[in-house]
C-alpha distance (Angstrom), angle and dihedral (degrees) to the residues before:
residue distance angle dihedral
X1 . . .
X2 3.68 . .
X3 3.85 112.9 .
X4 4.00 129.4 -159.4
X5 3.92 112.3 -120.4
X6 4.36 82.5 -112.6
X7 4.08 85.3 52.8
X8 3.78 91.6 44.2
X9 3.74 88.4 54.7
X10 3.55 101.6 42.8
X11 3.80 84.4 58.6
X12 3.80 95.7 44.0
X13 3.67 96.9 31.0
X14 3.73 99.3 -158.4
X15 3.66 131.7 41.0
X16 3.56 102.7 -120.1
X17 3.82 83.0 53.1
X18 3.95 87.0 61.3
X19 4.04 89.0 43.5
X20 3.73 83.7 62.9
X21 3.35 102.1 40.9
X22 4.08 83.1 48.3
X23 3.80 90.1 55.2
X24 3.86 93.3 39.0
X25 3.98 88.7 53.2
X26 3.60 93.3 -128.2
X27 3.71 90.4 126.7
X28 4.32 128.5 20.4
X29 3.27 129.4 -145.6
X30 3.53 114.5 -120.6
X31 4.03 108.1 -175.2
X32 3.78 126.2 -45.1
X33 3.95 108.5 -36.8
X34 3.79 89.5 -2.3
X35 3.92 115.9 106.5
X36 4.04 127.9 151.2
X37 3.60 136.3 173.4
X38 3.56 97.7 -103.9
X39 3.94 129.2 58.4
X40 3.78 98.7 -138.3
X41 3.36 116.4 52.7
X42 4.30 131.0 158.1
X43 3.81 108.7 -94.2
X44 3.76 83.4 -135.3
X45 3.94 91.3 65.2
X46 4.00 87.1 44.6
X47 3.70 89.7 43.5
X48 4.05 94.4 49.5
X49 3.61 87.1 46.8
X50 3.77 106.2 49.5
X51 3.98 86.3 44.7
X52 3.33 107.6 39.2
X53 3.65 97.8 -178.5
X54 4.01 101.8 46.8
X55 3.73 122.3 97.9
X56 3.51 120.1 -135.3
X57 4.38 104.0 -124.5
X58 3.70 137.5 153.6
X59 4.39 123.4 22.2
X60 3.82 89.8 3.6
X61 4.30 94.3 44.7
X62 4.18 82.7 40.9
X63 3.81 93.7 56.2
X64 3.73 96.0 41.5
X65 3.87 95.3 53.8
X66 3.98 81.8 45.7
X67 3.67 87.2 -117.3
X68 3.85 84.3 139.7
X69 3.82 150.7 26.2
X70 3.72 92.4 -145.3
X71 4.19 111.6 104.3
X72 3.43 105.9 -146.7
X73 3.79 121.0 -127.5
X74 3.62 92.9 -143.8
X75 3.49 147.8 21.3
X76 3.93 119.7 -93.4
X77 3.82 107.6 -155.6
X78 4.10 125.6 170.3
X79 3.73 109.1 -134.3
X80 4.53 128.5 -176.9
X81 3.96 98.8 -84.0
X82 3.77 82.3 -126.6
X83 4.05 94.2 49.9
X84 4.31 115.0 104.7
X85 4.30 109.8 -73.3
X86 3.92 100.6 -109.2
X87 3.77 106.8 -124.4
X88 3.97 92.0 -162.4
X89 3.77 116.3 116.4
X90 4.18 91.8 -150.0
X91 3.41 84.7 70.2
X92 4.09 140.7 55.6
X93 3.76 103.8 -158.0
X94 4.49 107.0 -153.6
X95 4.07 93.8 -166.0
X96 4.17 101.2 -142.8
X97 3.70 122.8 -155.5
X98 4.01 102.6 -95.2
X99 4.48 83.0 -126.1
X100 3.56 89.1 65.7
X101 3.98 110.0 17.8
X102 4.00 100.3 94.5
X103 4.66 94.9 37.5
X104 4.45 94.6 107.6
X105 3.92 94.2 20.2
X106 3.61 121.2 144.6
X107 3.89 157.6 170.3
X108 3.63 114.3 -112.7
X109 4.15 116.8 176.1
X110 3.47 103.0 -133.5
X111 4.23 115.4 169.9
X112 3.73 83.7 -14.3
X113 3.57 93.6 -62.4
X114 3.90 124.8 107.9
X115 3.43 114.9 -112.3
X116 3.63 116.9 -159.5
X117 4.34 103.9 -139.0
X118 3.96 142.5 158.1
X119 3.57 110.6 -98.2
X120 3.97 119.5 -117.3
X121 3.67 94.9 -99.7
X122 3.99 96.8 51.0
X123 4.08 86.6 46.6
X124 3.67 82.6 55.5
X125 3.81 100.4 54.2
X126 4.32 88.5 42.3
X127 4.06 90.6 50.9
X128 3.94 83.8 59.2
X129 3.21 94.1 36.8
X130 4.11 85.9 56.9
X131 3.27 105.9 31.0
X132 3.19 101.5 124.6
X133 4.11 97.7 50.6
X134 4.08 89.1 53.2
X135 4.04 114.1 79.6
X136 3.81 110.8 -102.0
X137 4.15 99.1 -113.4
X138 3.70 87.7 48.4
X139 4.17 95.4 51.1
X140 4.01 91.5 40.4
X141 3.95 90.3 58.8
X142 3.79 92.3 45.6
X143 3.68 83.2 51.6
X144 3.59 102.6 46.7
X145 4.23 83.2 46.9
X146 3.66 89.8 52.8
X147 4.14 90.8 51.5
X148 3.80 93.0 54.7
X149 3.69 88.4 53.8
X150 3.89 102.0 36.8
X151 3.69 94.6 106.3
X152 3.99 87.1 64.5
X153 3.74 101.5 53.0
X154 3.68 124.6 106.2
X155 3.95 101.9 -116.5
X156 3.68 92.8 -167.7
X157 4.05 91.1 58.7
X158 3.20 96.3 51.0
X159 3.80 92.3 49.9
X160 3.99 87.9 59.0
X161 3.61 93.0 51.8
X162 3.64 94.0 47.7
X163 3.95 79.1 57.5
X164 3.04 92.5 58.9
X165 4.12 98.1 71.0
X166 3.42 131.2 60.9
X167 4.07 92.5 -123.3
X168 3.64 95.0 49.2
X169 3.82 92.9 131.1
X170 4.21 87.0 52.2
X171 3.77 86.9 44.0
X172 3.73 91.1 52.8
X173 3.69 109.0 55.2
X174 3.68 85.8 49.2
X175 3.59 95.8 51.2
X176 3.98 81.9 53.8
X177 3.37 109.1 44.5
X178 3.87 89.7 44.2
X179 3.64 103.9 42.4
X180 3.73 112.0 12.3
């Protein structure tokens, strides 16, 4: 469980207490402000819960629907275009328009933690839309991923967030000469 530096508090009370409990390894500390009981946790769940309002999308999103091999190095999170630029090199921040930021957003349970993500469908639609600022090898296994599963995707979602972009009819005949 991953713990706020107010929640660690409220359960230590002082912060000797959490000095202690530091030393004792009862609790880790994570990043500034982050702590949890465990010393390995997913950079997603860290991620999710230093930045409450990002979405995790693109490599990390890919790897944790097992749409590829390839462990990211860092954590792809969708952001309000008019939010703060994150200056952390963990993460690559792709700032959204706010009209169209939360359309495909979910809650995925990852560690026991919810993970705010992109669901398969939207990923879809923003590996088109991207195609051709992702390396070749990498967006051909995505693709080939996607086919095995096309039978289980929600056609009418991925309609509406094809609506949602100006090139949507571009967009389209991509998505189905590549994947359908």
């Amino acid at each position: 469980m991953i713990y706020s530096l107010k929640e660690t508090l409220k359960k230590y009370k002082t912060r000797y207490n959490l000095h202690k409990a530091l030393e004792n390894k009862e609790i880790f500390k994570l990043e500034h402000g982050l702590y949890s009981d465990t010393d390995l946790v997913d950079p997603l769940v860290v991620t999710s819960k230093k930045y409450k309002s990002a979405i995790v999308t693109m490599d990390s999103a890919f790897y944790y629907y097992d749409l590829t091999d390839v462990i990211p190095q860092k954590v792809y999170i969708a952001t309000n275009k008019n939010s703060n630029i994150i200056h952390n090199p963990k993460i690559i921040q792709i700032r959204t328009p706010k009209e169209i930021l939360n359309n495909g957003k979910e809650e995925v349970t990852i560690d026991g933690e919810k993970v705010k993500m992109y669901n398969k469908e939207r990923l879809l639609v923003e590996l088109i839309r991207k195609r051709n600022q992702i390396p070749f090898d990498y967006y051909k296994e995505i693709i080939n991923n996607y086919r095995k599963i096309s039978d289980n995707l929600n056609m009418y979602k991925i309609e509406e967030y094809l609506s949602l972009y100006k090139n949507q009819d571009n967009i389209a005949n991509v998505l189905l000469r590549e994947v359908f």
